[in-house]
N, C-alpha and C positions, 0 to 999 in steps of 0.2 A: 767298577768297570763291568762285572759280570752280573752284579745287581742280586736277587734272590736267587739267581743259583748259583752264584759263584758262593756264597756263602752258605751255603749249602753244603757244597763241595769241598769247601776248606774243611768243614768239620767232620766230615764224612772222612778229606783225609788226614785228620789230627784223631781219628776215633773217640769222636764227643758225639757221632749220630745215636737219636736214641731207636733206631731201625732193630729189630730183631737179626740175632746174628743162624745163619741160616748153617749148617755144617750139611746135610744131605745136598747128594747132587740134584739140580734139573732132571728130571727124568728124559731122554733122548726124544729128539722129534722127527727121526727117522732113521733109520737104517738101509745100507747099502751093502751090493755085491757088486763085483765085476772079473770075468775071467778074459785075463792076453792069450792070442792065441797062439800056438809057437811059431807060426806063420801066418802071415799075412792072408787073409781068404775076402772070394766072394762065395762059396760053399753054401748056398743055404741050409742043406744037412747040417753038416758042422755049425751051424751059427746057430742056429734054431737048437741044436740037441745040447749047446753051450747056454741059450737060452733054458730052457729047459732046467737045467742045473741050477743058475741062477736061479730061479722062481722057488723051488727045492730048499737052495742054505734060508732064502727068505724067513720063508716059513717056519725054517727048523728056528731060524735069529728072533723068530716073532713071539714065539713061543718060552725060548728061551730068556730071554730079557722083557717079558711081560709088555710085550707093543701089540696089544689087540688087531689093529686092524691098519690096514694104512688109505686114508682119504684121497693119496695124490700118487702117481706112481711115473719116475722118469725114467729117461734110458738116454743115454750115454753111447753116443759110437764115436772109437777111435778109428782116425783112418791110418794107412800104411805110413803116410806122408805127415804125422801127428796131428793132422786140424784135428778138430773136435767137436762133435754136435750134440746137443741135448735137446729133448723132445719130451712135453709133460705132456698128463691127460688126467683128470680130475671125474671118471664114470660117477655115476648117478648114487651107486652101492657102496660103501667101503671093502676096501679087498684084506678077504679075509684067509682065503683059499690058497694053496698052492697052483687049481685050474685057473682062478679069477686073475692071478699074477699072472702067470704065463700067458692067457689070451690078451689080457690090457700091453705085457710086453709085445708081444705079438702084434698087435696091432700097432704100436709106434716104431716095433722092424721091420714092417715089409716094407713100406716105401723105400728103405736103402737097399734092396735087393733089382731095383729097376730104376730108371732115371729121374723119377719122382724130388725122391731127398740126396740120391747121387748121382749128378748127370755125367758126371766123366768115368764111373762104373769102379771107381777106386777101392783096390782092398781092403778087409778090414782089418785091424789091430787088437780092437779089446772092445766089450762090450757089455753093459754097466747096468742093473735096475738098482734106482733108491722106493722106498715106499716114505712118503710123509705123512705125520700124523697130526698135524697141527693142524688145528680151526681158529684159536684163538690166539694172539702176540702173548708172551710168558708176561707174567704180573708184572715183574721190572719197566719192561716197556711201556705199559699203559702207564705206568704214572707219570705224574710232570713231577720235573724237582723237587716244588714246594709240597708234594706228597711224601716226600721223604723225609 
C-alpha cells in the first residue's frame, strides 16, 4: 500500500535499517529571547531598552552555545489582548553583533509604535527576537525514503 516507503519504514521501525545510528544532537538552528512586560506598554523608552536587553542575552546565547552568527532575525510582539505578530527580515550581512541585532530588531519594532503594524495603537505584552541560522534543510530532510 505504501510501496518503497512503507517498506522502508517498517524496517526502520523493527530496527533492521542499516542507517548509521546518530547519538549527538542537531546542533540548534536558532535561538531566541523574549521579555513580558509587568504591564502592558506603548512606552517606547521601555520597549526599546527591553529591546535592547534582548539583543544582549542574544549575543551572550551566541557565544555560549557556539551559533556564530544568525542569517534571519524575527521579532515577536504580543499585544495586551494576546494576538500576536511575527515579522522576519533576512539583511544582506549575517548578524553577528550585539549593534547588528538590536538595529535589524529595531527596525522590525518601530512600525508597532505608530499605526503602520498597530492601527488601533494596542498595548504591548511581551516582545521576542529569534536569530536563525539555517541555509540549508538538515540532511534528514533532503533525503527521499529510498535514501535511507
Amino acid at each position: 500500500m505504501l510501496g518503497t516507503w512503507g517498506s522502508a519504514l517498517y524496517e526502520k521501525l523493527r530496527g533492521e535499517s542499516s542507517s548509521p545510528i546518530r547519538t549527538e544532537p542537531d546542533a540548534a538552528q536558532s535561538i531566541s529571547e523574549q521579555i513580558t512586560f509587568k504591564e502592558d506598554t506603548l512606552d517606547p523608552h521601555s520597549i526599546t531598552a527591553a529591546l535592547t536587553d534582548i539583543a544582549r542575552h542574544l549575543k551572550g546565547r551566541m557565544q555560549n552555545e557556539h551559533f556564530p552568527s544568525g542569517k534571519t532575525i524575527v521579532l515577536t510582539v504580543r499585544f495586551a489582548d494576546f494576538t500576536t505578530q511575527t515579522r522576519s527580515y533576512t539583511p544582506p550581512q549575517r548578524l553577528t553583533t550585539v549593534k547588528q541585532i538590536q538595529r535589524e530588531g529595531l527596525k522590525l519594532l518601530l512600525p508597532y509604535f505608530d499605526r503602520r503594524r498597530n492601527p488601533q495603537q494596542k498595548p504591548i505584552r511581551l516582545i521576542g527576537l529569534r536569530l536563525e541560522r539555517r541555509t540549508n534543510p538538515p540532511q534528514l530532510e533532503s533525503q527521499t525514503p529510498s535514501q535511507w
